[in-house]
MDTraj code that builds the backbone (N, CA, C; nanometers):
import mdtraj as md
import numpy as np

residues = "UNK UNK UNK UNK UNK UNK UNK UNK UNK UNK UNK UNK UNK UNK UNK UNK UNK UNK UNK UNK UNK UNK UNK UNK UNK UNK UNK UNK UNK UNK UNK UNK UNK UNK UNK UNK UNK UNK UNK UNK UNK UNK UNK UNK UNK UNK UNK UNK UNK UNK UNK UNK UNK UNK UNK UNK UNK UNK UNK UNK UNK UNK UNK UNK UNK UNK UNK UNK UNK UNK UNK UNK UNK UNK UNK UNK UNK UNK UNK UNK UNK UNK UNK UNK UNK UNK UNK UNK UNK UNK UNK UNK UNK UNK UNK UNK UNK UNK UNK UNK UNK UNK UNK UNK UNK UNK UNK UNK UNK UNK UNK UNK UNK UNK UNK UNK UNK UNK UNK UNK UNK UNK UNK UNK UNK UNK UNK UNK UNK UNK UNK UNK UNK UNK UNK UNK UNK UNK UNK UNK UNK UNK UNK UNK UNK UNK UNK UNK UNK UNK".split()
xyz = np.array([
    [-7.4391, -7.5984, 5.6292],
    [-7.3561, -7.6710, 5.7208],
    [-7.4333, -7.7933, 5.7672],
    [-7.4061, -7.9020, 5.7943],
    [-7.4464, -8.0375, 5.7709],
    [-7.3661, -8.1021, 5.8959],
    [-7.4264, -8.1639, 6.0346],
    [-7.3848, -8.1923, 6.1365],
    [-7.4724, -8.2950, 6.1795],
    [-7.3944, -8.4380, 6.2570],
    [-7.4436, -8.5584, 6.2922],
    [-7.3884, -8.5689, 6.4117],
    [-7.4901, -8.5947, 6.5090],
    [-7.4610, -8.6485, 6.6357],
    [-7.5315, -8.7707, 6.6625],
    [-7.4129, -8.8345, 6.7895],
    [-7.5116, -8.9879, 6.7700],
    [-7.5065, -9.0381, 6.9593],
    [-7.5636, -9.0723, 7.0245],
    [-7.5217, -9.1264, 7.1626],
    [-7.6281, -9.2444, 7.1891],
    [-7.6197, -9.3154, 7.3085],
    [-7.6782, -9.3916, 7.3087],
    [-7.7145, -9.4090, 7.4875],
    [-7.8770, -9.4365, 7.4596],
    [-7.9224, -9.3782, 7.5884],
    [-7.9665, -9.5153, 7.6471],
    [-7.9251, -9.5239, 7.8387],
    [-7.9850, -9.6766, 7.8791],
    [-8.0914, -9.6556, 7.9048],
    [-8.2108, -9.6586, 7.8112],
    [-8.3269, -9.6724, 7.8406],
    [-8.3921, -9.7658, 7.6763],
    [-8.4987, -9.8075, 7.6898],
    [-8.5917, -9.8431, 7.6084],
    [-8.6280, -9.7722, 7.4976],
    [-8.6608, -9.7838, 7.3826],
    [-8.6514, -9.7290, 7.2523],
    [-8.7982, -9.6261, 7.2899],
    [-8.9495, -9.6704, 7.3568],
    [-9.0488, -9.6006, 7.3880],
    [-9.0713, -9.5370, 7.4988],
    [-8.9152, -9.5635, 7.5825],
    [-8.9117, -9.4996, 7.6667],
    [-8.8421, -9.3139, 7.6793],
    [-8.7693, -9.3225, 7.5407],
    [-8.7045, -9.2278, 7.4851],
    [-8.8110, -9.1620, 7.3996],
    [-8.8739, -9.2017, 7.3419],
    [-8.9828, -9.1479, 7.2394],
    [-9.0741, -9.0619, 7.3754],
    [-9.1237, -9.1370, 7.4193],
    [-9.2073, -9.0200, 7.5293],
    [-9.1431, -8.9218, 7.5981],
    [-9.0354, -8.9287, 7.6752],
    [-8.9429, -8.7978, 7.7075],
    [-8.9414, -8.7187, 7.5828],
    [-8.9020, -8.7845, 7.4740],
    [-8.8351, -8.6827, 7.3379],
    [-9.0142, -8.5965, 7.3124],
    [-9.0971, -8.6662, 7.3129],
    [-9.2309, -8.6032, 7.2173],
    [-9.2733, -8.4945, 7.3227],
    [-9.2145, -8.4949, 7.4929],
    [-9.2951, -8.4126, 7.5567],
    [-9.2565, -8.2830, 7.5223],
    [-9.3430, -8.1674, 7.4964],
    [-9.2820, -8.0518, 7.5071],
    [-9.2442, -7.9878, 7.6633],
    [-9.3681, -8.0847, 7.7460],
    [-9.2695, -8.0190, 7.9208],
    [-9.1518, -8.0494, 7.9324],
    [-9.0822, -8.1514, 7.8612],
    [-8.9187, -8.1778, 7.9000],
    [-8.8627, -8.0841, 7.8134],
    [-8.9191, -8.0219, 7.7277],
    [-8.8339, -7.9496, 7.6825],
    [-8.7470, -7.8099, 7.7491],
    [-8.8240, -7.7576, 7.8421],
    [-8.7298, -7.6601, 7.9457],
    [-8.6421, -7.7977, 8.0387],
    [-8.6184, -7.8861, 8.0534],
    [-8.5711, -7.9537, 8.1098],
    [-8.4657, -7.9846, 8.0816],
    [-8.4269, -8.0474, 7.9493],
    [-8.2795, -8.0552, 7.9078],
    [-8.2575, -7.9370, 7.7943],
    [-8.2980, -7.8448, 7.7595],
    [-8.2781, -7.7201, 7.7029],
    [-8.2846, -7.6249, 7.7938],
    [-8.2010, -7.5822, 7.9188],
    [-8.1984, -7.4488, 8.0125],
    [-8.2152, -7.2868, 7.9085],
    [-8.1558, -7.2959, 7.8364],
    [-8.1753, -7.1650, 7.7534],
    [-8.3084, -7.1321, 7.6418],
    [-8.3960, -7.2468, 7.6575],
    [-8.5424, -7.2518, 7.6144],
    [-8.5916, -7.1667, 7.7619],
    [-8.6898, -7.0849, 7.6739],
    [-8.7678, -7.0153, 7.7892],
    [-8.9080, -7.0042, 7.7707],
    [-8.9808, -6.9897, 7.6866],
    [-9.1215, -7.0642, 7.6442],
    [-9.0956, -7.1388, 7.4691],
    [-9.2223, -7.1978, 7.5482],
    [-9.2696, -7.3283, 7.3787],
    [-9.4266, -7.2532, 7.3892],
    [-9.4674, -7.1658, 7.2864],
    [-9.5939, -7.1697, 7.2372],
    [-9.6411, -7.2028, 7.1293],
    [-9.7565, -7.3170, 7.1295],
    [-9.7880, -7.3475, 6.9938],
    [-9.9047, -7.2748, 6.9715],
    [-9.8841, -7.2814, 6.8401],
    [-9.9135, -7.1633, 6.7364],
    [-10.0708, -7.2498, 6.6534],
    [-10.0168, -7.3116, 6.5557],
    [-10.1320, -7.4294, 6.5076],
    [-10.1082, -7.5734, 6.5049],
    [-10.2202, -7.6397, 6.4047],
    [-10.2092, -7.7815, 6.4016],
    [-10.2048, -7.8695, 6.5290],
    [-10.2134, -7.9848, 6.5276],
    [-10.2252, -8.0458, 6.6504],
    [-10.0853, -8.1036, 6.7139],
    [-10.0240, -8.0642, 6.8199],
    [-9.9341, -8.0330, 6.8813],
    [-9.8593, -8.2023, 6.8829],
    [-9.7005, -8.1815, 6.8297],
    [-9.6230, -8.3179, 6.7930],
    [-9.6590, -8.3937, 6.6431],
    [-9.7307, -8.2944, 6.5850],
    [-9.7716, -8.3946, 6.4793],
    [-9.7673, -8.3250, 6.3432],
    [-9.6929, -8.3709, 6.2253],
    [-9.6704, -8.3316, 6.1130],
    [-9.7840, -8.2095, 6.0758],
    [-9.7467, -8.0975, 6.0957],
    [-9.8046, -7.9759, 5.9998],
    [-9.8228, -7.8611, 6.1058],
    [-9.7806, -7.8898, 6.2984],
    [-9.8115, -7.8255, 6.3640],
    [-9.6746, -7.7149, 6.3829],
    [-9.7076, -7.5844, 6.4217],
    [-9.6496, -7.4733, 6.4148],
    [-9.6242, -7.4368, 6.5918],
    [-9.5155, -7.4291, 6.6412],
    [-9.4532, -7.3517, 6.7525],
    [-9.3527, -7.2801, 6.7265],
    [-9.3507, -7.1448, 6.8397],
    [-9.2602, -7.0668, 6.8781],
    [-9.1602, -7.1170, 6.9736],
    [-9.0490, -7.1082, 6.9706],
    [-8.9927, -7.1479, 7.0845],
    [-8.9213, -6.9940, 7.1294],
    [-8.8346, -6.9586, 7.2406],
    [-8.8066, -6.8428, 7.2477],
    [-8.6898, -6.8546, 7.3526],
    [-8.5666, -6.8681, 7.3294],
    [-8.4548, -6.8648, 7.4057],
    [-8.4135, -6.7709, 7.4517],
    [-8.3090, -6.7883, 7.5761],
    [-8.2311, -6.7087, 7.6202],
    [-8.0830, -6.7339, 7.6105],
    [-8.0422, -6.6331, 7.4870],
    [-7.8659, -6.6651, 7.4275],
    [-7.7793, -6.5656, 7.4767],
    [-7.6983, -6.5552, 7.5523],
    [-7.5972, -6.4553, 7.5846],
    [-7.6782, -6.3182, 7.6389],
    [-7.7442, -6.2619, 7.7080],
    [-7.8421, -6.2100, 7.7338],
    [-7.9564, -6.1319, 7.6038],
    [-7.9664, -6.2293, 7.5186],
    [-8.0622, -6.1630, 7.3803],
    [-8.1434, -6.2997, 7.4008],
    [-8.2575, -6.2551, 7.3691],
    [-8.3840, -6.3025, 7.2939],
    [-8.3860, -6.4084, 7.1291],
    [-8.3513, -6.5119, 7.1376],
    [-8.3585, -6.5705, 7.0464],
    [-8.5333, -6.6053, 6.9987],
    [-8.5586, -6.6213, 6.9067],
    [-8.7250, -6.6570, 6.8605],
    [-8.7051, -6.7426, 6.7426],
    [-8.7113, -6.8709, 6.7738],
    [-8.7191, -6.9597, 6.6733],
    [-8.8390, -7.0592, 6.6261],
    [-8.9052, -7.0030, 6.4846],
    [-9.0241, -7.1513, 6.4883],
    [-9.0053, -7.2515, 6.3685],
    [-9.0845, -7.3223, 6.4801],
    [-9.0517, -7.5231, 6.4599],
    [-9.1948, -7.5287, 6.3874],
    [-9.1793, -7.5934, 6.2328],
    [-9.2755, -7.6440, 6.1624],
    [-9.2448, -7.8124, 6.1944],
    [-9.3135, -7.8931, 6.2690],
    [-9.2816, -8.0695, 6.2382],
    [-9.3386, -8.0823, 6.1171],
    [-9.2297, -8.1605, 6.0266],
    [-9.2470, -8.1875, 5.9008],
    [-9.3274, -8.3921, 5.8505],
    [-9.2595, -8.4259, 5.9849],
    [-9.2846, -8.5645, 5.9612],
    [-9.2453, -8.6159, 6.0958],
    [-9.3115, -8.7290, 6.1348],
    [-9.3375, -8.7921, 6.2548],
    [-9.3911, -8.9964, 6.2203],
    [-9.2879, -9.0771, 6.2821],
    [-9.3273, -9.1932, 6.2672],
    [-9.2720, -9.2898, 6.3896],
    [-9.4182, -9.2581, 6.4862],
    [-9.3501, -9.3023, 6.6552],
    [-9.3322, -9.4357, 6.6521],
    [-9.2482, -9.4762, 6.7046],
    [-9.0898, -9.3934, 6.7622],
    [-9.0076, -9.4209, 6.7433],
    [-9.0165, -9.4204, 6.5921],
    [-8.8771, -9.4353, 6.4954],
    [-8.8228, -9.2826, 6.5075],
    [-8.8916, -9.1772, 6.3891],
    [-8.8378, -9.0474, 6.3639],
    [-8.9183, -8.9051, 6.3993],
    [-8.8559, -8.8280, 6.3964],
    [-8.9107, -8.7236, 6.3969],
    [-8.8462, -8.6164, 6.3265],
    [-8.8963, -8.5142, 6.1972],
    [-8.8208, -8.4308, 6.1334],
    [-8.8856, -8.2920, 6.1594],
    [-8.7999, -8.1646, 6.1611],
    [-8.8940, -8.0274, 6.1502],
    [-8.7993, -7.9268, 6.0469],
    [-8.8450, -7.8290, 6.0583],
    [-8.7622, -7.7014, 5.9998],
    [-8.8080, -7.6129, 6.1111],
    [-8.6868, -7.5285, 6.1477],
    [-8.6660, -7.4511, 6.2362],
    [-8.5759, -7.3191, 6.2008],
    [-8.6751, -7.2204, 6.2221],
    [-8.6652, -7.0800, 6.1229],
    [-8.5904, -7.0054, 6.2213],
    [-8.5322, -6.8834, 6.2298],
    [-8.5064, -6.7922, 6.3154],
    [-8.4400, -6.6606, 6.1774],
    [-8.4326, -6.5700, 6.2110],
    [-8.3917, -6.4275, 6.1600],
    [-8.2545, -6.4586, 6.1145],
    [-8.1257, -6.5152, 6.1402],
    [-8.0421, -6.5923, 6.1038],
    [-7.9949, -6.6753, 6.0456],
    [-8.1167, -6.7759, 6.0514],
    [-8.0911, -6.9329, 6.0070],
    [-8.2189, -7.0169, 5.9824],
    [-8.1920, -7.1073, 5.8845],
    [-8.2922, -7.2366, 5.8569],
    [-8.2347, -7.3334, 5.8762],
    [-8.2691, -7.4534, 5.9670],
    [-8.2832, -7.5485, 5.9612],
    [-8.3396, -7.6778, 5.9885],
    [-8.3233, -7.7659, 5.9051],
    [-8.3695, -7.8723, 5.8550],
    [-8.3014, -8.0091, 5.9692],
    [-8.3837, -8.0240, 6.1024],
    [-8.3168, -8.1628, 6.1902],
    [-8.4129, -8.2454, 6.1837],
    [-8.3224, -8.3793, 6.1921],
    [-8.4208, -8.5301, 6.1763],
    [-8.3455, -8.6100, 6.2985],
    [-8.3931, -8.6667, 6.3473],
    [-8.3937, -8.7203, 6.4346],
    [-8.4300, -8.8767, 6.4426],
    [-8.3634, -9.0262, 6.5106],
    [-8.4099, -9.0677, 6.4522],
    [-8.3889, -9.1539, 6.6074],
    [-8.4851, -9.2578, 6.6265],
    [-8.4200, -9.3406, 6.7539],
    [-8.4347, -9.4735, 6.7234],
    [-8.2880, -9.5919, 6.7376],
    [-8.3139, -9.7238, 6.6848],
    [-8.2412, -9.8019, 6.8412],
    [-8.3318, -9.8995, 6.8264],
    [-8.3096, -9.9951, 6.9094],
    [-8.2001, -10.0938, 6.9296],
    [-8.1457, -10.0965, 7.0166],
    [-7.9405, -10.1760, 7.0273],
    [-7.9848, -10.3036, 7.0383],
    [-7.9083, -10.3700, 7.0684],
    [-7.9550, -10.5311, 7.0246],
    [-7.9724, -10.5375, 7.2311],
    [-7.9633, -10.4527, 7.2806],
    [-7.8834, -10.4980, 7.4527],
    [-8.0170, -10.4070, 7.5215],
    [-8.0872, -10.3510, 7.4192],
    [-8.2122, -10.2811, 7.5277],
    [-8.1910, -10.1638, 7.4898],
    [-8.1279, -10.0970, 7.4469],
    [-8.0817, -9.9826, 7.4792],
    [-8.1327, -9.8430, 7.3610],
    [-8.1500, -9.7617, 7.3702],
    [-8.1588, -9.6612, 7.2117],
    [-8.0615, -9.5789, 7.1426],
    [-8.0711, -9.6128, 7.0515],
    [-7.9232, -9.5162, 6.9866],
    [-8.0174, -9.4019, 6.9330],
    [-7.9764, -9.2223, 6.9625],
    [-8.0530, -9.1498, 6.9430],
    [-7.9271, -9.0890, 6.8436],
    [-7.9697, -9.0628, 6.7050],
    [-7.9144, -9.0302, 6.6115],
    [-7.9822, -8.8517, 6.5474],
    [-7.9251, -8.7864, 6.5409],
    [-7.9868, -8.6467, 6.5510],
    [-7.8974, -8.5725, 6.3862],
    [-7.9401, -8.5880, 6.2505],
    [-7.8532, -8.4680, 6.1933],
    [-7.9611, -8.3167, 6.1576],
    [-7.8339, -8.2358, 6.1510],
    [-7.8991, -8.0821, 6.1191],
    [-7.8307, -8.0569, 6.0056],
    [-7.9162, -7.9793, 5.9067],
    [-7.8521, -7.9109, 5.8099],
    [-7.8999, -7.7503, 5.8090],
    [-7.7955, -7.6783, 5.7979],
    [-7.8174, -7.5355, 5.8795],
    [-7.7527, -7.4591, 5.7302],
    [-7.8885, -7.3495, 5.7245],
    [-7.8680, -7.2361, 5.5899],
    [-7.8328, -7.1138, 5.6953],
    [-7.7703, -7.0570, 5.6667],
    [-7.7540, -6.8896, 5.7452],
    [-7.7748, -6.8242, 5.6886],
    [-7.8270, -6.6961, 5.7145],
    [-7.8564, -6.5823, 5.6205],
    [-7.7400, -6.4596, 5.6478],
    [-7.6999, -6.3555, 5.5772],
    [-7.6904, -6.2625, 5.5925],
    [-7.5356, -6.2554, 5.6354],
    [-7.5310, -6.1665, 5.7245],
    [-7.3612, -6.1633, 5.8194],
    [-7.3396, -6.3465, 5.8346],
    [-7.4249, -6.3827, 5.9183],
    [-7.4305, -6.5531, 6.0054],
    [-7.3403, -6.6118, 5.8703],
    [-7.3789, -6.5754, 5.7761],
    [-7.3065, -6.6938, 5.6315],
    [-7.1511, -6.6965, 5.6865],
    [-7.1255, -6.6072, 5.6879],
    [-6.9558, -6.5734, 5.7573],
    [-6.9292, -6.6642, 5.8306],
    [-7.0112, -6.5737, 5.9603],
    [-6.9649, -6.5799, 6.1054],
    [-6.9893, -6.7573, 6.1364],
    [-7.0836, -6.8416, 6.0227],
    [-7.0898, -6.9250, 6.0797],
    [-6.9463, -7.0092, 6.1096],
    [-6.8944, -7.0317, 6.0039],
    [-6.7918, -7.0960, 6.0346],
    [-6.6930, -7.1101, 6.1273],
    [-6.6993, -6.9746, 6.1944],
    [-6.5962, -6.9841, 6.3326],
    [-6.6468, -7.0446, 6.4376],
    [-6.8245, -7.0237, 6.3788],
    [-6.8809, -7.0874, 6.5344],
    [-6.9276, -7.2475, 6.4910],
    [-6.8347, -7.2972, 6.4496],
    [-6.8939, -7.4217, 6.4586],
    [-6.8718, -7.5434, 6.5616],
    [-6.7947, -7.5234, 6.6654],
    [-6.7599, -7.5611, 6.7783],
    [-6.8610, -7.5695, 6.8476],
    [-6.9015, -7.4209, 6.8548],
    [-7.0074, -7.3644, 6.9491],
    [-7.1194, -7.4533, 6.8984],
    [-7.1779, -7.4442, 6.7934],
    [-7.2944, -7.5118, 6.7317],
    [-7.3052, -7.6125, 6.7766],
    [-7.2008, -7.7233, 6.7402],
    [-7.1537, -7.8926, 6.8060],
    [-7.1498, -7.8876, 6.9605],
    [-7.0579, -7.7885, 7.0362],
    [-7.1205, -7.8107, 7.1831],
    [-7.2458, -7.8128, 7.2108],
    [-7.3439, -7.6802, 7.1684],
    [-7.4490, -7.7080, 7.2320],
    [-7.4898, -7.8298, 7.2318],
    [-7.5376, -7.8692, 7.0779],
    [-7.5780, -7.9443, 7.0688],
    [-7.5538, -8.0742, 7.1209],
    [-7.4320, -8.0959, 7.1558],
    [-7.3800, -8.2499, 7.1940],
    [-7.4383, -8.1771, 7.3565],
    [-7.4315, -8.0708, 7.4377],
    [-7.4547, -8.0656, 7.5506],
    [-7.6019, -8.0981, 7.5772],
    [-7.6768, -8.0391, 7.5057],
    [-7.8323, -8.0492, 7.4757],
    [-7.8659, -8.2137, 7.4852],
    [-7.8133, -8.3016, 7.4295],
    [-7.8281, -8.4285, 7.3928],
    [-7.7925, -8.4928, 7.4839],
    [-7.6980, -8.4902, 7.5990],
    [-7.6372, -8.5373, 7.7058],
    [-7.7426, -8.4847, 7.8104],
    [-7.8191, -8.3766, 7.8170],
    [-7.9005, -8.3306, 7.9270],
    [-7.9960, -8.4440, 7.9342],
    [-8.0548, -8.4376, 7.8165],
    [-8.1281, -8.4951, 7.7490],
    [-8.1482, -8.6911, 7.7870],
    [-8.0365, -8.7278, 7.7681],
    [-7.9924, -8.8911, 7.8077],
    [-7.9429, -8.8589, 8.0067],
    [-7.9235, -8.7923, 8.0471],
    [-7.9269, -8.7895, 8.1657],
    [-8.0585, -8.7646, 8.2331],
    [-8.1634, -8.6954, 8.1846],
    [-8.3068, -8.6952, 8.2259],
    [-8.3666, -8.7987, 8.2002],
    [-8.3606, -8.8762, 8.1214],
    [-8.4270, -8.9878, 8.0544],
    [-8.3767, -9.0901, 8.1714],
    [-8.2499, -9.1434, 8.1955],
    [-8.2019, -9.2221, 8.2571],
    [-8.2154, -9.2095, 8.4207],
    [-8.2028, -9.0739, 8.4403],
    [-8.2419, -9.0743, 8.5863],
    [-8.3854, -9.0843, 8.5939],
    [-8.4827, -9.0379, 8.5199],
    [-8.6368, -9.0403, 8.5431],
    [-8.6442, -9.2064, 8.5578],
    [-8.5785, -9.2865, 8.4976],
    [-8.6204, -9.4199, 8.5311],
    [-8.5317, -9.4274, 8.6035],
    [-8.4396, -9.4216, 8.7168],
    [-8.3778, -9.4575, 8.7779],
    [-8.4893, -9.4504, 8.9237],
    [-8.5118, -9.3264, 8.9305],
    [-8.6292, -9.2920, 8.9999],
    [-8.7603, -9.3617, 9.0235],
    [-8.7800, -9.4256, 8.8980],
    [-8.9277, -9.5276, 8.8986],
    [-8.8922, -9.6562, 8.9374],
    [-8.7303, -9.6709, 8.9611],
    [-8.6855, -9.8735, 8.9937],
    [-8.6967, -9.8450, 9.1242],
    [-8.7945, -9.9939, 9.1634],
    [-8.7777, -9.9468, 9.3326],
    [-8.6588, -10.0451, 9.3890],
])
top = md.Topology()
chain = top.add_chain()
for i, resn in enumerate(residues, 1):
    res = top.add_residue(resn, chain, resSeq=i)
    for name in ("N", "CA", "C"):
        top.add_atom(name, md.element.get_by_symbol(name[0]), res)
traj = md.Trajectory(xyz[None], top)
């Protein structure tokens, strides 16, 4: 399954790259993230290994993030494993002609097992999060500098 989201955030193209690379923002606009432990390699950077570990409908999700490729602060790509599913997101952030960043995000998602099915009904679900995730996401970014204009 193969999914593109696109929005566009009022902030600065390196101003988005540093929110996006922190892993502390990541409990921030992901509420259902509940730890990030990294595992190896040097942390944000092509070859490094984390756990992440959600909270989905009251179950334990455990998903790990290999970063595959990194070129600040254009892109960022990983594969992201879980008991369910593989996938493959790239991420990409380009600069508007007006200041602004267009944050361009696709996933391509393998399911294993039952999920091959079931995915298809949930593909709503998949696209909300994700478009919700991405909106947290451009609302933290934008208020954190709203906060720094005096």
């Amino acid at each position: 399954m193969k999914l593109k989201y696109e929005l566009v955030i009022d902030a600065d193209r390196d101003t988005v790259w540093k929110a996006f690379d922190s892993t502390e923002n990541l409990l921030r606009w992901q509420p259902t993230l509940k730890r990030f432990d990294h595992r190896s390699g040097e942390v944000g950077q092509p070859g490094a290994i984390s756990e992440l570990t959600y909270e989905e409908d009251g179950r334990q999700v455990v998903i790990t993030e290999t970063l595959t490729e990194r070129r600040e602060p254009d892109f960022m790509a990983g594969i992201y494993e879980s008991k369910r599913a593989t996938m493959l997101n790239v991420n990409t952030f380009e600069e508007t002609e007006d200041g602004r960043t267009r944050w361009t995000s696709w996933s391509n998602m393998s399911f294993k097992g039952l999920m091959k099915l079931l995915a298809i009904f949930m593909i709503k679900s998949f696209r909300r999060r994700t478009e919700d995730d991405m909106q947290r996401f451009k609302l933290m970014v934008e208020t954190d500098l709203a906060a720094q204009t005096p």
